[in-house]
C-alpha positions as CSV (number, residue, x, y, z in Angstrom):
1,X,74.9,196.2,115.4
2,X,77.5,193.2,115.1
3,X,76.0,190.2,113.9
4,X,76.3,187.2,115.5
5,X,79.3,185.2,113.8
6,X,80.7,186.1,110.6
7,X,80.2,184.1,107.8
8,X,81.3,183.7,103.7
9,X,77.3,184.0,102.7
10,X,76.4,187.7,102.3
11,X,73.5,189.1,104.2
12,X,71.9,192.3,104.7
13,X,72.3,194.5,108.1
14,X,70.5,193.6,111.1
15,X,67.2,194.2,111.6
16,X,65.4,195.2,114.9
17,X,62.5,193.1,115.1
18,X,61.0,193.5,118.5
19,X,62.3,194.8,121.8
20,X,59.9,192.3,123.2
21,X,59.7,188.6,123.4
22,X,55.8,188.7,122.6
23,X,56.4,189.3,119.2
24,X,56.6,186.0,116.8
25,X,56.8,188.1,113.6
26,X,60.5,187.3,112.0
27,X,59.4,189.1,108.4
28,X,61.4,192.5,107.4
29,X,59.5,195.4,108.5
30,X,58.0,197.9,105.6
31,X,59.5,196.0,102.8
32,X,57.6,193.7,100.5
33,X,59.3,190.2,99.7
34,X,59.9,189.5,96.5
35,X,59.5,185.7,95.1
36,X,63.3,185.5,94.6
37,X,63.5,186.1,98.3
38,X,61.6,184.2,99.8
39,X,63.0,181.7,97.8
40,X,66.2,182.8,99.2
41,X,65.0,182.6,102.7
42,X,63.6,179.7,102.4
43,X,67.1,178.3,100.8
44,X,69.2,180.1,103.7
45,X,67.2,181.1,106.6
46,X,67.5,184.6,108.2
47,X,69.7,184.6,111.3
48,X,67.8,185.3,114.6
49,X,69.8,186.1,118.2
50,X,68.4,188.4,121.1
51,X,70.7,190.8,122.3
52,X,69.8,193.1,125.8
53,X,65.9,191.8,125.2
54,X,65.8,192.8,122.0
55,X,65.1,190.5,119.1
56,X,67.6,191.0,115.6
57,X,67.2,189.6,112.4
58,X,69.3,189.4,109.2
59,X,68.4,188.3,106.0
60,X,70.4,187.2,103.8
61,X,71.4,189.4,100.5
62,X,69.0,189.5,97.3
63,X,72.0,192.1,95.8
64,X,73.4,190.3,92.6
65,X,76.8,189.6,92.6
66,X,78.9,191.0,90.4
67,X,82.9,189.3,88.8
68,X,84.2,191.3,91.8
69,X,82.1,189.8,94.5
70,X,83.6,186.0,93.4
71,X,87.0,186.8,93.1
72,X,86.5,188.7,96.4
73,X,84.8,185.8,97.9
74,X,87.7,183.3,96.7
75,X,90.5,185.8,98.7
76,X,88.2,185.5,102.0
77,X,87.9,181.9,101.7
78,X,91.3,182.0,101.4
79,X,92.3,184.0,104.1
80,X,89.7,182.7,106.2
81,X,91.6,179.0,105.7
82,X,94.4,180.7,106.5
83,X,93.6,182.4,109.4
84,X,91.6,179.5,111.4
85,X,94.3,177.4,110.4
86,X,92.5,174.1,108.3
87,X,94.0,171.5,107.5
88,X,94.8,171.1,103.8
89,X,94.0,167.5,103.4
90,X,92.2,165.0,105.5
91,X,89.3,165.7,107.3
92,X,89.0,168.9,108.9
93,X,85.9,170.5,110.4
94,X,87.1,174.2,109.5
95,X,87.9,173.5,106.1
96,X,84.4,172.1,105.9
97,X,82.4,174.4,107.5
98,X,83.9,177.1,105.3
99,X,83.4,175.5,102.0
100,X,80.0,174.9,102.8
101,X,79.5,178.4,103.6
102,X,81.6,179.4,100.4
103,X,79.3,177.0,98.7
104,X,76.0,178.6,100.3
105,X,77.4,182.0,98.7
106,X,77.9,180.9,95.5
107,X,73.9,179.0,96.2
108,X,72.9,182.2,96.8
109,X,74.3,184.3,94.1
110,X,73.1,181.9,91.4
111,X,69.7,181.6,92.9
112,X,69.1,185.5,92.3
113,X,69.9,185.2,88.3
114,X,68.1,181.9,88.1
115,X,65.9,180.4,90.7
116,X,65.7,176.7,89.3
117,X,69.2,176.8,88.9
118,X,69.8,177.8,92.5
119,X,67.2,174.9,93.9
120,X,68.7,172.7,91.9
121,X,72.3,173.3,93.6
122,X,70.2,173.2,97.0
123,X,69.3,169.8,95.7
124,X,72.9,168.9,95.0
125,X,74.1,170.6,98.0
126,X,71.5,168.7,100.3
127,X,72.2,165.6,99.0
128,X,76.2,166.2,99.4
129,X,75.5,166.8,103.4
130,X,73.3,163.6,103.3
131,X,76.0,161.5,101.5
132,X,78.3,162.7,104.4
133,X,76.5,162.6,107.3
134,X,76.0,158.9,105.6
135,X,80.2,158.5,105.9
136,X,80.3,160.2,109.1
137,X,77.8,157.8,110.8
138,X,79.8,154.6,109.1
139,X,82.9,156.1,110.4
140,X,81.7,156.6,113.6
141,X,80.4,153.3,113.9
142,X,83.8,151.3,112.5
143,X,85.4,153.1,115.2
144,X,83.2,152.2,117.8
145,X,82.9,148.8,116.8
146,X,86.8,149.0,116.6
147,X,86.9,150.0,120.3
148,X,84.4,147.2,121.2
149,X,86.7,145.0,119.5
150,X,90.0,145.9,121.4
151,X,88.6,145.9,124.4
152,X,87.1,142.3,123.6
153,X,90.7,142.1,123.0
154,X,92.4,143.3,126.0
155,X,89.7,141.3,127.9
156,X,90.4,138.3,125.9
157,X,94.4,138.7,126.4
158,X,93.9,139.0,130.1
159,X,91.9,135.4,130.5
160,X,94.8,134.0,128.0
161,X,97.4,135.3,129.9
162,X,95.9,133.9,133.0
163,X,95.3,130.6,130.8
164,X,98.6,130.3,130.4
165,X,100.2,130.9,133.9
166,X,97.8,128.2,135.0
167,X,99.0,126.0,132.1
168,X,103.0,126.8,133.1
169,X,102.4,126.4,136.3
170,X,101.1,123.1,135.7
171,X,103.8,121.9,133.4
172,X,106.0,123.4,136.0
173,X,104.2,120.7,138.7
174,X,104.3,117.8,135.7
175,X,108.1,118.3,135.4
176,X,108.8,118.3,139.3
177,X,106.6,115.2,138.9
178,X,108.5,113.5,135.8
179,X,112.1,114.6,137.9
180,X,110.3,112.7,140.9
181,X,109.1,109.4,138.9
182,X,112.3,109.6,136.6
183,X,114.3,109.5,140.0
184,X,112.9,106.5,141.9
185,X,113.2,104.7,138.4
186,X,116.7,105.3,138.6
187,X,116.9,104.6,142.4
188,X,114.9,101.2,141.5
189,X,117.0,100.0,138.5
190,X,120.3,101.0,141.0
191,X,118.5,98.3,143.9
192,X,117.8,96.0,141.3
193,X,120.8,95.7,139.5
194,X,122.8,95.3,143.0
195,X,119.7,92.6,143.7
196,X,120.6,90.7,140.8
197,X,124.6,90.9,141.1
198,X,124.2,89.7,144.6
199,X,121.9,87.0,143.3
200,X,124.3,85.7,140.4
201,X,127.1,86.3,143.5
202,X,125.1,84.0,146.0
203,X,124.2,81.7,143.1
204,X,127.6,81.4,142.0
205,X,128.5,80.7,145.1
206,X,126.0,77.8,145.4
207,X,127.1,76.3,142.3
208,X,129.9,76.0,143.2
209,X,129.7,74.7,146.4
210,X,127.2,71.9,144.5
211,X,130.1,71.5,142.3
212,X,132.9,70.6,145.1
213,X,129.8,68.5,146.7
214,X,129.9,66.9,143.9
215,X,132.7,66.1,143.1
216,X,133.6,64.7,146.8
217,X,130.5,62.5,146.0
218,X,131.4,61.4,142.6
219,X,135.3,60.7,144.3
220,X,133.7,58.7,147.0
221,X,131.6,56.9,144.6
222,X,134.4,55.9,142.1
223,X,136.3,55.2,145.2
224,X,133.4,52.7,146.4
225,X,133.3,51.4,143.0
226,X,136.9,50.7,143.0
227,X,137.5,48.8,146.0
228,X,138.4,45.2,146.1
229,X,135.9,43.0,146.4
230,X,136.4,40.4,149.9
């Protein structure tokens, strides 16, 4: 029987349970459970899948493990890095999953010399999962909030690029107008400037006229004033 994914935590062979679905017993059959174990199981719950109707379960090891089984366990966590290709640094779902099952293992193995010891690294190892699920959920979050803020971004960009095609378009019209306005100014100070040369011409021209009607007045005068008296 092949069990249903492989895994660094050791466990004992399959177990038929039931070859029908009536059955809600998951306990090993003819064997007597030892406290250790069922702290075990309780620690790292037996596997359960259903294969052709028929209900498995495998339970994980109560076998001590020996100097062999942790150098053995360091060369498959090696290999299994290795092999599914995880990242060395960074975050990496592999590398995680198969530290925590490395870690698990070495739960387990500790657990069948010392109980207390082994709930106390359940403790640790709990509160490790906890701590980051905690990140994860931050992380998560940033990023959405991230996204929220470029699209507020984007969003804002687009009305601001808008803004300012109106606004150029404007100056665009308050320039033709200034070019208009700056245009008749010119056009007036031309007609005004040939307005007052033609006045100084025309008054010129009347003063002098004044002046050589006045002198033919002030001649006909002295000329009046001159003549023998009768």
């Amino acid at each position: 029987m092949i069990p249903p994914h492989n895994s660094l935590v050791k466990y004992d062979n399959p177990i038929l349970v039931s070859t029908t679905k009536d059955s809600n017993s998951s306990k090993k059959s003819n064997t007597t459970t030892t406290q250790t174990e069922d702290i075990l199981n309780s620690i790292l719950p037996p596997r359960e899948w259903t294969e052709d109707g028929q209900l498995w379960v495998q339970y994980v090891s109560s076998t001590p493990a020996t100097r062999l089984d942790v150098i053995n366990l360091q060369e498959a966590l090696d290999h299994k890095l290795q092999q599914r290709q995880a990242r060395e640094t960074g975050i990496c779902p592999v590398r995680e999953e198969l530290y925590a099952q490395c870690f698990d293992e070495l739960i387990r193995e500790v657990t069948i010399n010392c109980a207390e010891r082994g709930l106390l690294l359940l403790r640790v190892r709990d509160e490790i999962r906890m701590t980051t699920a905690a990140y994860q959920t931050l992380y998560e979050s940033s990023i959405a909030f991230g996204m929220r803020k470029a699209l507020m971004s984007e969003q804002k960009k687009g009305e601001m690029e808008g803004e300012i095609a109106s606004l150029d378009e404007e100056n665009a019209d308050l320039s033709r107008q200034v070019s208009e306005l700056s245009a008749r100014i010119d056009d007036i100070k031309t007609k005004q400037e040939e307005r007052r040369k033609a006045d100084e011409t025309a008054h010129e021209e009347e003063v002098a006229k004044l002046k050589v009607t006045n002198d033919n007045l002030k001649a006909s005068l002295e000329g009046l004033l001159s003549a023998p008296k009768k």
